[in-house]
C-alpha positions in Angstrom: 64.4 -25.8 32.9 66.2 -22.8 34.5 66.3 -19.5 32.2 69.7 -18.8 31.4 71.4 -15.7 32.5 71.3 -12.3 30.3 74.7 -11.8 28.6 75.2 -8.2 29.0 75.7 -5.8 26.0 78.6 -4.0 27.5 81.0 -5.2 30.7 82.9 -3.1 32.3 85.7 -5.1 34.4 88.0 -3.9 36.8 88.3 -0.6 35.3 90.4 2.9 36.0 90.9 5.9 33.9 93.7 8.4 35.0 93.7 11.7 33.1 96.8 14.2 33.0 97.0 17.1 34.8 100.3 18.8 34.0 103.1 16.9 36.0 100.8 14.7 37.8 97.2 12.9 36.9 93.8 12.5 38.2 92.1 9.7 38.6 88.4 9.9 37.1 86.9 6.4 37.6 87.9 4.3 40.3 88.0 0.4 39.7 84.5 0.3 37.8 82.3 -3.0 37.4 79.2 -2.6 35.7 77.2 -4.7 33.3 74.6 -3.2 31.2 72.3 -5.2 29.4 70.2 -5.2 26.1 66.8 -3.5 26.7 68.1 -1.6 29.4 66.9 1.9 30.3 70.0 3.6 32.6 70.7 6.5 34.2 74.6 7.5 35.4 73.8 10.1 37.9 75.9 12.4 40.7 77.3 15.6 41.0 79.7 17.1 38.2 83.3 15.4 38.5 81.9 12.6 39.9 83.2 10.4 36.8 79.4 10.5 34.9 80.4 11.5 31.5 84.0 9.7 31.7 81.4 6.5 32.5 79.5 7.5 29.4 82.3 7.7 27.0 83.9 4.4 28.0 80.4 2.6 27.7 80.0 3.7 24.1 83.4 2.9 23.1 85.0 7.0 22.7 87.1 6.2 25.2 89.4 3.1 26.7 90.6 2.5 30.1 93.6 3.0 32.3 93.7 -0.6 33.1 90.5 -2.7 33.1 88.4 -4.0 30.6 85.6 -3.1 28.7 83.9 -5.5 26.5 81.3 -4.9 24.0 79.2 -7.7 23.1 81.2 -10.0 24.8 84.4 -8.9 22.6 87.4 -6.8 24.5 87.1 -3.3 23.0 91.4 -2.8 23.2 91.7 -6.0 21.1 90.2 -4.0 18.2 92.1 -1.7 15.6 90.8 1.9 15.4 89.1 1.2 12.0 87.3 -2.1 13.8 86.1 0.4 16.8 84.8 3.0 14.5 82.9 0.0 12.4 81.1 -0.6 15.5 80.0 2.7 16.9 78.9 3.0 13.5 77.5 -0.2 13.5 75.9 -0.7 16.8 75.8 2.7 19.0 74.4 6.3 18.9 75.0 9.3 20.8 73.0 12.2 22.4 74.6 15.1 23.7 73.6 18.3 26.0 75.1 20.5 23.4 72.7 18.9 20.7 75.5 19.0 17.9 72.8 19.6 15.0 74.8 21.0 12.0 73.3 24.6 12.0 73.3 24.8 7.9 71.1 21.6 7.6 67.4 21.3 8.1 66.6 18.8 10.6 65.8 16.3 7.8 69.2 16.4 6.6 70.4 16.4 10.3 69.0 13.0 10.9 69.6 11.9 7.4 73.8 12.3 7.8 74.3 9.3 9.8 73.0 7.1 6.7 74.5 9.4 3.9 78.1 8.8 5.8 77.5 5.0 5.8 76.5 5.2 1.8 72.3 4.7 2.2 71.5 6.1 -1.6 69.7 9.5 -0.7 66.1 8.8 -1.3 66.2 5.5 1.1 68.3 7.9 4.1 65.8 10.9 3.1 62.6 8.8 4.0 64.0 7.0 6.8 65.1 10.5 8.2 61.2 11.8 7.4 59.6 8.7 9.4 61.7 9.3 12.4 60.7 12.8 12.7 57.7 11.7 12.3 57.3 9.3 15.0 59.2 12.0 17.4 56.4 14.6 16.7 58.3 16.7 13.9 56.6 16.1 10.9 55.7 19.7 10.2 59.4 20.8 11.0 61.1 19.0 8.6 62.4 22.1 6.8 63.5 23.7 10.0 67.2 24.6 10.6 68.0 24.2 14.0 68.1 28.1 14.9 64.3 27.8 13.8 63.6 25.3 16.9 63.0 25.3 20.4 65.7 23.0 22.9 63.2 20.7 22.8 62.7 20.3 19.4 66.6 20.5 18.7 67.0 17.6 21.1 64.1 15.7 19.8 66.0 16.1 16.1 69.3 14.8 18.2 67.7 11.5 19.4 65.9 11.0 15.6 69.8 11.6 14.4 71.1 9.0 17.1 68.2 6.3 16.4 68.3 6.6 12.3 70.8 3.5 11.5 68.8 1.5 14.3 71.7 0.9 16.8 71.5 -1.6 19.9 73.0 1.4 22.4 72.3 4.9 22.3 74.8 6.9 25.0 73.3 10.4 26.0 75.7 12.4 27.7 73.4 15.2 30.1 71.0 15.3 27.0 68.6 17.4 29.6 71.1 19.7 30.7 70.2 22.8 28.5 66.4 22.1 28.6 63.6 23.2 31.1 62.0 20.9 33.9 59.1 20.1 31.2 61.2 19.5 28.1 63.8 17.7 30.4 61.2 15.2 31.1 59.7 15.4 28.2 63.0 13.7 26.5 63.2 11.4 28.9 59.4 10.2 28.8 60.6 10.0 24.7 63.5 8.0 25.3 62.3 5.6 27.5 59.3 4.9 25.2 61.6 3.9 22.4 63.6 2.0 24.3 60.5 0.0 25.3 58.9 -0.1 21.9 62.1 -0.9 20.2 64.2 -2.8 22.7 67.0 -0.4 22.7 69.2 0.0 25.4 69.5 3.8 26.6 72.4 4.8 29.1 72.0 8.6 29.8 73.9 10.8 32.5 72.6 13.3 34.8 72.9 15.5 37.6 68.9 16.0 37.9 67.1 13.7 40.2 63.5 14.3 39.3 64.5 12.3 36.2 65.3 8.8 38.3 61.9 8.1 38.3 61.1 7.4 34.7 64.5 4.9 34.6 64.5 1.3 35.4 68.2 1.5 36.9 70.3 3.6 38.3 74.4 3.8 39.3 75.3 6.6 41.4 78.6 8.0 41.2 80.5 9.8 43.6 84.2 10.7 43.3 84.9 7.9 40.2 83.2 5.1 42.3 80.1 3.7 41.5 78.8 3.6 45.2 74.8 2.0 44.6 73.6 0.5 41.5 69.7 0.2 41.9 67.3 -1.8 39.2 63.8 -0.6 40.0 61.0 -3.3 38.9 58.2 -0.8 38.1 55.7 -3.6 37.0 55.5 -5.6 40.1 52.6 -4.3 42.6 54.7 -3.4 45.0 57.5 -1.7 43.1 60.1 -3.3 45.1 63.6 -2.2 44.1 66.7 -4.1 44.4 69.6 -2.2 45.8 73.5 -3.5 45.2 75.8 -1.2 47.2 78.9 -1.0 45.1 
């Protein structure tokens, strides 16, 4: 019997964003058909203005299209009210960003513990979900730490804990290497990447950095809001044969 066909987590159809610019508007993205699917590890890469981040922010549903469509498990994102969005970012996707976006008062327990505190988790239950993500991440003995008190790495390593905590099914890093050195950089890749294999999440990051294609299973190059090659790389197979789809 033939294996059915992976339903894709998010679909992007058809789809343009303008942006205005004074009197007259930009286009960022350029007619945009991409599937992503659950499991999936992705990077968005190209040079800045080349539509990366504007990719990012319609993928996890900050954003809506122009014209187009974007549907999110197989339901049309501008069919939703702006309460029944919010319920599913909440719900279903987590976000990474260059700038980290750790609360500076808060330790980095109490970072990572917000997420659940906001969606009511009585505070013991968010505080020791909060400690055994840290934990797994390598920051058991920084707990305590404000994020002044940490290195890029380990403020970034805090930011993905934060974005993991309510176990969503997408997790949308915007740059998340851009402030780190070539070490940390991949370091937080080599992280993300090994979560998304242990816990089938699907990571979509974007990126300017080439050296970090090669820990990725996929990658869609942008260039000028056009998505001009989408490659899936099949690391397990001998031969490491890649299939290429010129966009």
């Amino acid at each position: 019997m033939l294996q059915e066909d992976p339903v894709p987590l998010v679909e992007l159809r058809h789809v343009i964003k303008h942006y205005p610019l004074g009197e007259s508007r930009i286009t960022a993205l350029k007619g945009i058909d991409i599937s992503i699917f659950p499991g999936e590890f992705v990077a968005i890469w190209g040079p800045s203005g080349s539509g990366k981040s504007t990719l990012c922010n319609l993928i996890g549903l900050l954003d809506a299209p122009s014209s187009g469509m974007v549907q999110f498990e197989g339901r049309n994102a501008a069919a939703l009210s702006d309460n029944q969005r919010t319920e599913l970012r909440n719900r279903a996707i987590g976000f990474i960003f260059q700038g980290f976006n750790l609360i500076p008062v808060l330790s980095a327990l109490e970072n990572v513990m917000l997420p659940l505190q906001i969606a009511h988790l009585p505070p013991h239950l968010a505080r020791d979900s909060a400690r055994r993500r840290l934990s797994e991440i390598g920051l058991s003995n920084h707990l305590a730490h404000r994020p002044a008190k940490l290195s890029g790495g380990q403020q970034q390593r805090v930011a993905i804990a934060r974005a993991l905590i309510a176990k969503p099914m997408l997790v949308v890093a915007d740059e998340p290497t851009a402030n780190l050195d070539s070490e940390n950089a991949l370091m937080i890749i080599d992280l993300m990447r090994n979560i998304s294999k242990k816990e089938g999440t699907t990571f979509v990051f974007s990126t300017h950095d080439m050296r970090l294609l090669k820990r990725v299973d996929r990658h869609i190059m942008m260039r000028d809001g056009v998505a001009i090659e989408d490659r899936t790389v099949r690391p397990h197979t001998s031969d490491d044969k890649a299939e290429v789809r010129l966009c």
